[in-house]
N, C-alpha and C positions, 0 to 999 in steps of 0.2 A: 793843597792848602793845609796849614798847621793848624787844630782848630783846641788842643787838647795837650798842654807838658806833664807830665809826670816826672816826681821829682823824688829820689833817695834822699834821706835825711842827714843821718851821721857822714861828714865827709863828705858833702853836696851842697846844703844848706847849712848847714851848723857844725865848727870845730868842737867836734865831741872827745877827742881822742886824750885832754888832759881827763877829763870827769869819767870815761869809759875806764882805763890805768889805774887813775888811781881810787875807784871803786875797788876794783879787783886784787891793787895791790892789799888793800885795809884787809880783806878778808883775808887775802894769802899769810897775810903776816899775824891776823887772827889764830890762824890754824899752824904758827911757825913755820911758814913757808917762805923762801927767798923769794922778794918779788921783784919784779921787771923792768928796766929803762922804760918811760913810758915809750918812746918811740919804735921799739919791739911790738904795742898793740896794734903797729899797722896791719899787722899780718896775722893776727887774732881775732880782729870783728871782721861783721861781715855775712854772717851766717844765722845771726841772731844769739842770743843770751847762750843759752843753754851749748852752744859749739864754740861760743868764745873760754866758756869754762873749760871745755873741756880739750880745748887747747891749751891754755894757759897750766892745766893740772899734768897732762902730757909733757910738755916741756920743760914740766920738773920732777917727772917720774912716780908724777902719783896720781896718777888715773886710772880706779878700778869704779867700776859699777857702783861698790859700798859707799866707797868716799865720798864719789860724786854727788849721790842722794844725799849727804850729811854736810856738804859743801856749799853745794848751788844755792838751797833756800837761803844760807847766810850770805852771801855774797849778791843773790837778790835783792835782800832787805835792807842790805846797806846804800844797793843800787835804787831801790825804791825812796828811800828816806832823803835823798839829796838828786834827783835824775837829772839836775843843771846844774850842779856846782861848776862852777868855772867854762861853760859853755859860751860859745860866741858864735854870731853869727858873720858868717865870710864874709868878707868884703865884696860889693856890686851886688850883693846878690838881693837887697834888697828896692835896689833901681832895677837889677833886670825883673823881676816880678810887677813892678810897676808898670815898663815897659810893654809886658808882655799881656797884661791888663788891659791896659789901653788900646791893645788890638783885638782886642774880643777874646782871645785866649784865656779858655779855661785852664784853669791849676790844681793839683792834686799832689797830694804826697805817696809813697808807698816804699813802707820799708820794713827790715824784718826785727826792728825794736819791736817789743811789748808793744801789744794797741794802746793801753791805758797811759803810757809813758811818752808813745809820740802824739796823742793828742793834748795829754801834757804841753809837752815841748814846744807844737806847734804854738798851741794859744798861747804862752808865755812869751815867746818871741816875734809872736806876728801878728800885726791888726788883723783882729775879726774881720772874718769874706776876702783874704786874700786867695784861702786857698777853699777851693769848691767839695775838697774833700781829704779825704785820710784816712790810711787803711795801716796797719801795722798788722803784728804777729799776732792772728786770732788762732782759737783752736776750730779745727775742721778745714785750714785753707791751707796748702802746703807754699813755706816759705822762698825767699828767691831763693836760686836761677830760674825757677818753676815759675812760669808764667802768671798762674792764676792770679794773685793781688792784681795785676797790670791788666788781663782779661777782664776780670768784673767790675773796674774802674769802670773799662769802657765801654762796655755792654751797659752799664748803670747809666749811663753821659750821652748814651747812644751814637759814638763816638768809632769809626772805622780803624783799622789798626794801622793803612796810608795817611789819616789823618792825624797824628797822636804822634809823641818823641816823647823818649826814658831818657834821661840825664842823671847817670851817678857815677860814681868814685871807683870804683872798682869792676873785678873780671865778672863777680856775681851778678852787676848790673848788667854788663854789655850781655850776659847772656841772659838775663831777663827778656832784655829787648828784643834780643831776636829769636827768642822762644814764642814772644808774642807778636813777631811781626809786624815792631814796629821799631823808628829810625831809634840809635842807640850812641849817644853824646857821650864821649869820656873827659871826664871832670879834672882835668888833670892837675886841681890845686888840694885835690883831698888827699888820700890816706894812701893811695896806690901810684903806682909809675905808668908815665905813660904807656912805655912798653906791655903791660900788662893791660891795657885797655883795649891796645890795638892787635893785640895776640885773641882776644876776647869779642874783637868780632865789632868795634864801634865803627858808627857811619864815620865820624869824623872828633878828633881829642878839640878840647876849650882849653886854652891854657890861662884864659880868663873867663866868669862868669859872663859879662856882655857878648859874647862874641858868638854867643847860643843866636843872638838877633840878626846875625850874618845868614843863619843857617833854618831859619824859622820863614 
């Protein structure tokens, strides 16, 4: 019995990918850099802040340790200054929450945005008490594919990892989940291809948000 979802953010529950781009391009072009189709940041986030930099700095030949340091912080600040501009939230996805409410199912986010930025995000987008919790990128917890966020969800919920489902977007999700041993949903309206969710180990792809209730 399902008693527990945990849910990725960017590209799970909220189309990040316009406001994620063009944060990054503003800086890039700050520092006269060529910046990016946004549809190129499919395969840049995912890892959290600080690896989407430094891919995006890589794929334009300018990724050294110095840069980076004199980079990131600006590219942060722009990202801190506006963290929704043009964010939306996916279609169904705010019935299946409802849905999944209404069966006692507990709700949680976990993702490797900034903590401060996805509890941001969350409260902006969602009535207060939909979700039971939310955990983002702190210092001392190592980010996904590393289990731990999804661990100490559930250990906190008192919550068994038979009990409990990851739903997110990408390969980094499927192998959250089954680092933590527990069932692992590929979202397949976000940021990544099916193919890569199911190379990544998911119980089963959603090719809509409702259809998690098929499988719950």
């Amino acid at each position: 019995m399902t008693k527990f979802c945990v849910f990725d953010l960017d590209g799970t529950l909220l189309n990040t990918l316009g406001n994620i781009g063009g944060n990054m391009n503003r800086a890039l072009e700050d520092f006269g850099i060529e910046p990016f189709p946004l549809e190129q940041y499919r395969y840049f986030v995912g890892n959290g802040s600080r690896n989407l930099t430094e891919r995006a700095l890589a794929a334009r030949g300018k990724l050294t340790p110095e840069f980076f340091e004199e980079f990131y912080p600006h590219f942060f600040a722009i990202y801190e200054a506006v963290p929704d501009r043009g964010v939306t939230v996916y279609d169904e996805i705010e019935t299946l929450l409802s849905a999944l409410k209404e069966r006692g199912i507990r709700l949680a986010v976990c993702t490797n945005k900034p903590n401060a930025a996805a509890q941001k995000s969350v409260a902006g987008f969602f009535d207060e008490g939909t979700f039971d919790d939310v955990i983002g990128a702190v210092d001392g917890m190592a980010l996904k594919p590393a289990p731990d966020g999804v661990l100490s969800l559930l250990a906190k919920h008192g919550i068994s990892p038979e009990e409990a489902a990851f739903i997110g977007d990408s390969d980094v999700d499927m192998l959250t989940a089954c680092a933590a041993g527990v069932r692992g949903f590929g979202a397949a309206w976000g940021f990544r291809t099916a193919e890569e969710l199911e190379k990544a180990g998911a119980t089963a792809l959603l090719s809509h948000p409702l259809e998690l209730l098929e499988h719950i």
